[in-house]
C-alpha positions as CSV (number, residue, x, y, z in Angstrom):
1,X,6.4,8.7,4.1
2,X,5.0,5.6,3.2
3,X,5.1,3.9,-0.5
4,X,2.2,1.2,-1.1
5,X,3.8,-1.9,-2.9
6,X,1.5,-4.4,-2.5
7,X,-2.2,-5.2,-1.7
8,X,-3.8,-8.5,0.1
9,X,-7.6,-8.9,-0.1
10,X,-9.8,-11.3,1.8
11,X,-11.0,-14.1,-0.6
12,X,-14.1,-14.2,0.9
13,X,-16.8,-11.5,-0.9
14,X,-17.9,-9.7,2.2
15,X,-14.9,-9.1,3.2
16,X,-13.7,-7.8,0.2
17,X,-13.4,-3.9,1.8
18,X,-11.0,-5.4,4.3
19,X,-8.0,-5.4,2.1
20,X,-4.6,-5.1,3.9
21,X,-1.5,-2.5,1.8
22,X,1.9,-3.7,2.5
23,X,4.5,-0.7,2.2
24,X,7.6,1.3,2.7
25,X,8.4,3.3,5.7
26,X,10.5,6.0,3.6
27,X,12.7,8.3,5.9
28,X,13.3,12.0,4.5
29,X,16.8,10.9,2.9
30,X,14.4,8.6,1.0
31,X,16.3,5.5,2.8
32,X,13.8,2.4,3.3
33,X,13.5,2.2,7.2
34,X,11.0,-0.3,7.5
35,X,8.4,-2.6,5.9
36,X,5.1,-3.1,7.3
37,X,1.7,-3.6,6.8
38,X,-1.4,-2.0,7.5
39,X,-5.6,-3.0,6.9
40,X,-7.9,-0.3,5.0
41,X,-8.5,1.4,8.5
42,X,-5.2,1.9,9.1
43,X,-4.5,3.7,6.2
44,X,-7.0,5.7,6.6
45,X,-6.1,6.7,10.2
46,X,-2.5,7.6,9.6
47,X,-3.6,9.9,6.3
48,X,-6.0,11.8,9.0
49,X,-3.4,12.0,11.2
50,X,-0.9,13.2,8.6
51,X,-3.2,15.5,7.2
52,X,-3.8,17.6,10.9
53,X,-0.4,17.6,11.0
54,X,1.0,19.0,7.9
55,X,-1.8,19.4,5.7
56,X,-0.8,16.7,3.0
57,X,-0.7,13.2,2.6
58,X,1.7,11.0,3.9
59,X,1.1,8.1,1.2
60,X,2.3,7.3,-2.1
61,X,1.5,4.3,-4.7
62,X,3.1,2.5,-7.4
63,X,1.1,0.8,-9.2
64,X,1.1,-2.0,-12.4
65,X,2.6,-0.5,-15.1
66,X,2.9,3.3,-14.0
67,X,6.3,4.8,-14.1
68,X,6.1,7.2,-11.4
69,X,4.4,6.7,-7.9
70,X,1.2,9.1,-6.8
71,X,-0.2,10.2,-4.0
72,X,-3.1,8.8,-1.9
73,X,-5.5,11.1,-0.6
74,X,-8.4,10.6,1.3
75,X,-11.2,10.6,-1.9
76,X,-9.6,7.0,-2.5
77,X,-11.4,5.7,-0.2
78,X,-14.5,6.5,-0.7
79,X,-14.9,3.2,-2.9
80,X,-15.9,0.3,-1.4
81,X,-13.4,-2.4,-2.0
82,X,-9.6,-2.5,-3.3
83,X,-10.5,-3.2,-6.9
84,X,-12.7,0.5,-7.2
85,X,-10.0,2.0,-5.0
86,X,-7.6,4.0,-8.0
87,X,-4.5,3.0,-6.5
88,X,-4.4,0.0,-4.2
89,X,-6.8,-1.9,-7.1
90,X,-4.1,-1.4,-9.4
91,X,-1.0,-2.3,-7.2
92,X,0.4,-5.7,-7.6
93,X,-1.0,-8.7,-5.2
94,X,1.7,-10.2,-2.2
95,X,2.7,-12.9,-4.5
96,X,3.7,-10.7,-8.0
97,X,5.8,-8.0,-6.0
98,X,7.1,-11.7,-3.9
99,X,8.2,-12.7,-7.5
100,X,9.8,-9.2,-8.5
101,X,12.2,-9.4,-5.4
102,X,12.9,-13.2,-6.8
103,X,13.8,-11.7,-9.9
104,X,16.0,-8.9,-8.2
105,X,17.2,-11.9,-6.3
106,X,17.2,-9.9,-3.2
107,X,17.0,-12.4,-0.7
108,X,13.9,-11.0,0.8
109,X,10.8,-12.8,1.5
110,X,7.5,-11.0,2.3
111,X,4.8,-13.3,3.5
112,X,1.3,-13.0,5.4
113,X,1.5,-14.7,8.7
114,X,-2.2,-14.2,9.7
């Protein structure tokens, strides 16, 4: 499974639809395996793929001020741009969830490299 945490858009307004989700790779002990991150396309792939394989989606979100995650299915993305999309709009940007783990003081850094 993979939990959305944060969302990275392009600053320039045509690319606006070209928003990368940073997540979770969740094992099914609900251990954190990995971190990673993947652009709109990406996502959308990987729910396809989950979906001919099990029939569900393979995605959940948390986002601002919700206090439970939901899932992402594929009507999501039939917005334009992160900000129309119902979860990844509302999940917070690099830099906020960068300044929870500051606050947890975990020691991790999560940064965009290209």
């Amino acid at each position: 499974m993979f939990m959305a945490i944060a969302v990275e858009n392009k600053q320039h307004p045509k690319n606006q639809q070209d928003y990368r989700v940073w997540y979770l790779e969740i094992d099914q002990s609900g251990q954190v395996v990995g971190v990673g991150v993947k652009n709109k396309q990406e996502v959308i792939e990987n729910l396809f793929e989950n979906y001919r394989k099990t029939g569900q989606s393979n995605w959940r979100a948390f986002p601002k001020g919700a206090e439970r995650s939901s899932s992402v299915e594929l009507f999501d993305f039939v917005s334009m741009n992160m900000h129309e999309n119902t979860h990844f709009g509302n999940l917070p940007t690099l830099s906020e969830f960068q300044s929870v783990l500051d606050a947890l003081q975990s020691r991790v850094e999560l940064r965009s490299i290209a």
